[in-house]
N, C-alpha and C positions, 0 to 999 in steps of 0.2 A: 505516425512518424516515429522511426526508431532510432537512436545515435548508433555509434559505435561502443563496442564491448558491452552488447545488451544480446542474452542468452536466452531464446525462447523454446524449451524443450520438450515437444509433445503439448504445447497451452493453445489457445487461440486468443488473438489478441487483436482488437477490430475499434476503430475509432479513436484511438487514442495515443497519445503524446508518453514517449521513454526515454528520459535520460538516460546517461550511460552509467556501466556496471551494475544493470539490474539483472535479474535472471526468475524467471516466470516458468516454474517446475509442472513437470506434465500435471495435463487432466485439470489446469485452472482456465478462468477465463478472465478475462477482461476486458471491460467495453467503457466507451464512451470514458474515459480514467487519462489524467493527468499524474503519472509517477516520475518521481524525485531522483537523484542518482544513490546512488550504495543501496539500494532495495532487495531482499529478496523476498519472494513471494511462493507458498510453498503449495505443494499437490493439493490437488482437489480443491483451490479456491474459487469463490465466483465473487468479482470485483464489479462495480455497477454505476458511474457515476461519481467519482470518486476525486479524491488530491489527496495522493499520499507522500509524505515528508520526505526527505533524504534519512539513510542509515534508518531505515525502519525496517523489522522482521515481520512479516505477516505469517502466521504459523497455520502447517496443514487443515485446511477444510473450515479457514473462515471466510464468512459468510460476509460484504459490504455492498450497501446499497440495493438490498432488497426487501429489508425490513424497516422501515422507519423509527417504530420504537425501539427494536436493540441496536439501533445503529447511535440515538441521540443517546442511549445510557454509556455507552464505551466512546463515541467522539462528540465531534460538532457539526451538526448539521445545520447547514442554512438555511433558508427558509425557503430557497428555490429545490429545495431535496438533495442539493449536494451534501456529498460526505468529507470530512476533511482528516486526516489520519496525521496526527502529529507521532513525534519522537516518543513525548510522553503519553500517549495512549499506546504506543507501540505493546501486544501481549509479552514479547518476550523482554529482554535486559534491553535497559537502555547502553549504548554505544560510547556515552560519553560519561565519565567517572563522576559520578557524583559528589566527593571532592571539589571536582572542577566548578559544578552549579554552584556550591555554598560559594564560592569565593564569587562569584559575578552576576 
């Protein structure tokens, strides 16, 4: 299921749930993934079973949901093998000023 203003260019994207404003850059994949809105998702990823947060960056040629042990060292993983990708495991900058955190 895709919303509106979700960008799929060159990826395959099969089984899974996209909020809008995401954009899934060629040569990635994602399967069986629940994503957030403001996401983007960069070349050559392979996504696997997954929930990834709102305003997360996934940077070119990572790897979710095929490994189980680097997957629990960088998120959370459930105990059914899902993967959960929050804001703060996010690789690149977080989105919202950190400023903003200490105060709430």
């Amino acid at each position: 299921m895709i919303t509106s203003g979700v960008i799929i260019s060159g990826a395959t994207v099969s089984n899974s749930v996209l909020s809008q404003d995401i954009r899934v850059n060629s040569y990635s994949e994602v399967d069986q993934s629940i994503i957030f809105s403001h996401v983007n998702i960069g070349r050559h990823c392979r996504i696997r079973k997954a929930i990834i947060d709102r305003d997360v960056q996934i940077p070119e040629g990572t790897v979710i949901g095929y490994d189980p042990v680097e997957d629990k060292r960088r998120y959370f993983v459930t105990p059914s093998g899902l993967t959960i990708v929050t804001r703060d495991a996010s690789l690149f900058e977080n989105p919202v000023d950190p400023e903003f955190l200490k105060r709430y």
